[in-house]
Structure formats: structure tokens, C-alpha cells
N, C-alpha and C positions, 0 to 999 in steps of 0.2 A: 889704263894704259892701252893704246892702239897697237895691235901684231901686224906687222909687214909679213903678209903671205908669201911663202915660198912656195917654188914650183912643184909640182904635184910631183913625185918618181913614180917611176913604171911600178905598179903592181900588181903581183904573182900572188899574192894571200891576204885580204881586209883585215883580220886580224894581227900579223908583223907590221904592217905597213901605217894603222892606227897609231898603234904603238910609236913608232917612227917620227909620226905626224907630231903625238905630241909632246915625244922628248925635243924635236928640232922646233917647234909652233911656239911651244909653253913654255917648257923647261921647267926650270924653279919658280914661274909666277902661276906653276900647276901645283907642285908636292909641296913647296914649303907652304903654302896654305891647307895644302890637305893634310900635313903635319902637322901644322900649329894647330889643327883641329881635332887631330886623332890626343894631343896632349891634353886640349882641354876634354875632349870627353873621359880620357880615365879622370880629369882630376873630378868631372860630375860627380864620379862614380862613389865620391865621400861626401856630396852633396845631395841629398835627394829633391830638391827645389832643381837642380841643374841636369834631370834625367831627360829632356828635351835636348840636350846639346848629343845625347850619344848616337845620334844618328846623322849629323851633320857632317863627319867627315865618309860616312857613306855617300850620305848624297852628295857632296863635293865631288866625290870621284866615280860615284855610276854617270853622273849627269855629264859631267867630263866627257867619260871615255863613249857615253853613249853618243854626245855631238859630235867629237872625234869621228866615231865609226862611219855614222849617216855620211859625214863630209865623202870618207873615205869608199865608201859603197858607191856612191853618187858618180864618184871617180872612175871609179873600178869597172861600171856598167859604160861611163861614155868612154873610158879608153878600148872597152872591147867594139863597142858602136862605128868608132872610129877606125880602128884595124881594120874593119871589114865592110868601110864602105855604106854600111848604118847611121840611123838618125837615132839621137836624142831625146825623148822627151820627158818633161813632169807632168802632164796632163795629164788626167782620168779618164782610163778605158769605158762606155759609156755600153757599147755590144757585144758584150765579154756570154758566153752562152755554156751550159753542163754542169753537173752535180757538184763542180769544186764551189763555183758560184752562186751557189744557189743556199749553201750550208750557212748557219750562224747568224751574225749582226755584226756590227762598227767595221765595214769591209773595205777594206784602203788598197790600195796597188800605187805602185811609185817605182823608180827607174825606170820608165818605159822603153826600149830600144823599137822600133820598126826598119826593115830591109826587106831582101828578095834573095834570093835564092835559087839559079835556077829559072829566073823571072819568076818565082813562086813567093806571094807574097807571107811572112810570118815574123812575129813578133815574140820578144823576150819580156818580161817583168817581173816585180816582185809581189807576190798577195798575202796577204793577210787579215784571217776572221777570227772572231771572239765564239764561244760558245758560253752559256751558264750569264751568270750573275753574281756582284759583290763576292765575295772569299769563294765562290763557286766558280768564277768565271777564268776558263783556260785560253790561250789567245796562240794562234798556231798562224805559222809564216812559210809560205810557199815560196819556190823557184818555180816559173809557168813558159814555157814555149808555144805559142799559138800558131797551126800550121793551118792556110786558107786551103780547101780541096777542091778541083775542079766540078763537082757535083754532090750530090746529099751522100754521105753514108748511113750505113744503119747507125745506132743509138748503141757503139760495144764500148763498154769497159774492160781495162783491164788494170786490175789490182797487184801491185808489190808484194810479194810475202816477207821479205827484207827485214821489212823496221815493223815491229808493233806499231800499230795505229787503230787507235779508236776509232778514227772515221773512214769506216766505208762507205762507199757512195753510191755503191747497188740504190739501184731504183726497184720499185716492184713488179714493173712489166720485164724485168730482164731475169734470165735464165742461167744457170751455168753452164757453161761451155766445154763439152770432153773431149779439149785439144789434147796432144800428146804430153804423155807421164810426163816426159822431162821436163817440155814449158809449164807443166800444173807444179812442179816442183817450188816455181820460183814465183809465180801467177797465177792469179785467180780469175778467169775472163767470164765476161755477162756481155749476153746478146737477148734482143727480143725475140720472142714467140717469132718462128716463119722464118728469120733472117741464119738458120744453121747454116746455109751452103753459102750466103754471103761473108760469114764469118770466117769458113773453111777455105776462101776465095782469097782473101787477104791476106788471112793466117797460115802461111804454108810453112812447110818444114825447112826451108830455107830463111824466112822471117823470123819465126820463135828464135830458132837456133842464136841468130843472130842478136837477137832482144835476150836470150840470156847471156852472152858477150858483151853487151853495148848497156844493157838499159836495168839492170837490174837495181832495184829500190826507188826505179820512179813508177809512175803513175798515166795509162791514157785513157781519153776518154773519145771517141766520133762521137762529135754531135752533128747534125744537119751539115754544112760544107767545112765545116773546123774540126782538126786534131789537135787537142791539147796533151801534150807530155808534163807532169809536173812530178815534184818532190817537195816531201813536206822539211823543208829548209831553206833557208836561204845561201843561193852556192855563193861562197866569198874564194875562191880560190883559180885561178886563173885555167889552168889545167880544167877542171871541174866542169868549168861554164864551158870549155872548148870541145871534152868530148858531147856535152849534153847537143851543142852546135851540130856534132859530125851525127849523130842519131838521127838527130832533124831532118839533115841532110841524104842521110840515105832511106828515111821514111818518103822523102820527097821524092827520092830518087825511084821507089820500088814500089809505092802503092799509088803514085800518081795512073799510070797505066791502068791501074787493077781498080783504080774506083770510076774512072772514066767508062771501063768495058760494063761495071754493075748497074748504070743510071737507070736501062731496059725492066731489067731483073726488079731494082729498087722501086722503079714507080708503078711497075703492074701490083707486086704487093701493097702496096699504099693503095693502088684505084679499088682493088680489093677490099679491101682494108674499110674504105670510104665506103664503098657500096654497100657492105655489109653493118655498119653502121646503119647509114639511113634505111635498110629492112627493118632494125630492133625498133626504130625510133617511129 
């Protein structure tokens, strides 16, 4: 039987709003089969030839609710796209750059939004890598904001202390940073060898402060002219996506200046950097 789609509602949370989707979508030609199926697996349950049936009304209803959700995500990212004057797309990121991207295997990203800000151009998405293998393999899903920067920054991390997480993304040429107690409270930052005072340049006691207000339990990393903010979830809640929005916002607003003035600074240590290379070599 064919569903007549109804109109998408405003949504404030992917999870109520699935829900929503498939009591008004499905209705009964969702539960009564997922019922007639939860009946026949207990009757397996005195069958041992019919123990293949006890998982059928799992899968009836994870596979449900999971195509449900996707709809409802899909939604969720082009209605924010839209409020705010943003594009759309499903394409795949192709020069996505930093230690988020770099971790794992079977690496997907999907909701893509792109817009400006500011005329500053950055983009929203969702990421997703696998680590391990067969019963080993964990599979973790990011919320990712990409900020374009008017010139190279250094190579800083800064780490959430927030959520447990196995994956740190410290690289080995990076150091830790003894910004102040407070922001070490909540953050963990890594900068390369030489880049101390361009670190101290960004990060001022104005910024942290701020980042412990705004930003705690996500994730940045400078890489060459990109600021990536992420968190290891996926934000389904409308509120959620909009502060992650206003950080962006005034990241753009405060370091735009401060990485423009470092380019000087940045590229005598790089020519350095170069020079002293081709001496070992």
C-alpha cells in the first residue's frame, strides 16, 4: 500500500518529531505488524525450529524507526538551512582536512548545509567513522561545523574534558598548552613546538572564558585556513544546533582579526622551519 506524504512540521527535537512522523505516516500499518510479530516470536519460544522468528519484530521496528529518523534528520538540517538563508546538500565533502578525518575507516558525512556568515564562508554536517572490526568494531557519529579562515593558522587542538572519549586526536608534533587553570579545567589544548605565543594570541582570557560559556563538550581543531568545532553526536535538537551556530559566530567574529594579524609571525616560522630542514637533509 502507497503513503500519501504529509507535510513535514516545524522541528525542535528528531527524536518527538520521528515519533510524530510515524504515528501520523504509518499508524497501524507500522504496530499491528510489529505486533503480530512480537506474538509470533514468544509463540517460537515453544518451538525451537521457530527461534529465527525472535528477532523479526526487532527488526521490524529498529528498521522503522531508523528510516523514520534519517527522513526526519534530513528535515531537520534543511529546515535550519533554510531559516538562515543556507543551501542544502547530500553530496560528499571531498576536502574535509584534521585529526577528526583522518581517524578510522567506512567514513560517511551526509546533511551537508553550506552558507556565510559575515561573508565568511562555513559549513555544518554530520560525520561518521568506524574503528576495530567484526564484534570489535565501534562506529562513533559526529556534529562538525567548518569555519573557512582568512589565512593559515597553526596546527591547535583543543580537547573537551566533558564526555569521556576514547579518541583523542593529539597528534605527536603537538604539545600541551598551560593556558589558564580555569580553561585547563574544562580543556585540554595542543599546539606545535614554536607556535606558544601564537597560541596565547588567540587564546586570550576573554576567548577561554567565553568557550567555557559557549562551547563546552565540543571539540576544535586549526588546521591550515579551517576551524573545525565538532562533537562526538549527532545534535537532533533544534536549540542545540542554534547555540553550536552562535559559537561559530562569534569565533568568526573574534579570531577573524587575530589570525589575519599572525600570517607575518606564521610564515617566518614555517620559512624557518623549511630552512632548517633542508640543512639536516
Amino acid at each position: 500500500m502507497a503513503f500519501k506524504e504529509e507535510p513535514m512540521e516545524f522541528i525542535e527535537d528528531v527524536s518527538v518529531s520521528t515519533m510524530s512522523y510515524i504515528n501520523r505516516q504509518w499508524g497501524v500499518w507500522f504496530y499491528v505488524p510489529g505486533i503480530i510479530l512480537v506474538i509470533l516470536a514468544i509463540y517460537s519460544i515453544y518451538h525451537p525450529e521457530g527461534e529465527q522468528v525472535l528477532i523479526l519484530p526487532l527488526m521490524w521496528f529498529m528498521v522503522g524507526y531508523s528510516y523514520a529518523r534519517a527522513r526526519i534528520l534530513k528535515e531537520f538540517m534543511k529546515q535550519f538551512a533554510l531559516a538562515n538563508g543556507f543551501e542544502y546538500f547530500e553530496e560528499h565533502i571531498v576536502d574535509m582536512k584534521g585529526a577528526l578525518f583522518e581517524k578510522g575507516h567506512s567514513k560517511t558525512v551526509s546533511n551537508i548545509i553550506y552558507g556565510r556568515y559575515n561573508n565568511r564562508r562555513m559549513r555544518f554536517f554530520n560525520y561518521q567513522f568506524s574503528i576495530g572490526q567484526g564484534k570489535h568494531r565501534q562506529t562513533y557519529d559526529h556534529t562538525v561545523c567548518e569555519i573557512t579562515l582568512p589565512g593559515i593558522a597553526p596546527n591547535i587542538l583543543v580537547e573537551s574534558k566533558k564526555f569521556f572519549d576514547f579518541n583523542s586526536f593529539k597528534k605527536p608534533h603537538q604539545k600541551e598548552m598551560p593556558l589558564e587553570s580555569g580553561f585547563q579545567t574544562y580543556f585540554e589544548t595542543y599546539a606545535p613546538e614554536d607556535f606558544d605565543i601564537e597560541t596565547f594570541e588567540l587564546f586570550t582570557p576573554d576567548v577561554m572564558t567565553t568557550l567555557i560559556d559557549m562551547a563546552q563538550g565540543y571539540d576544535f581543531e586549526f588546521i591550515e585556513n579551517k576551524l573545525y568545532i565538532f562533537q562526538q553526536k549527532i545534535t537532533t535538537k533544534r536549540a542545540e544546533l542554534y547555540s553550536l551556530f552562535r559559537l561559530a559566530q562569534y569565533l568568526i567574529i573574534t579570531l577573524w582579526p587575530r589570525v589575519i594579524r599572525l600570517q607575518d609571525d606564521i610564515a617566518a616560522i614555517h620559512a624557518v622551519r623549511k630552512g632548517s630542514s633542508q640543512l639536516l637533509n
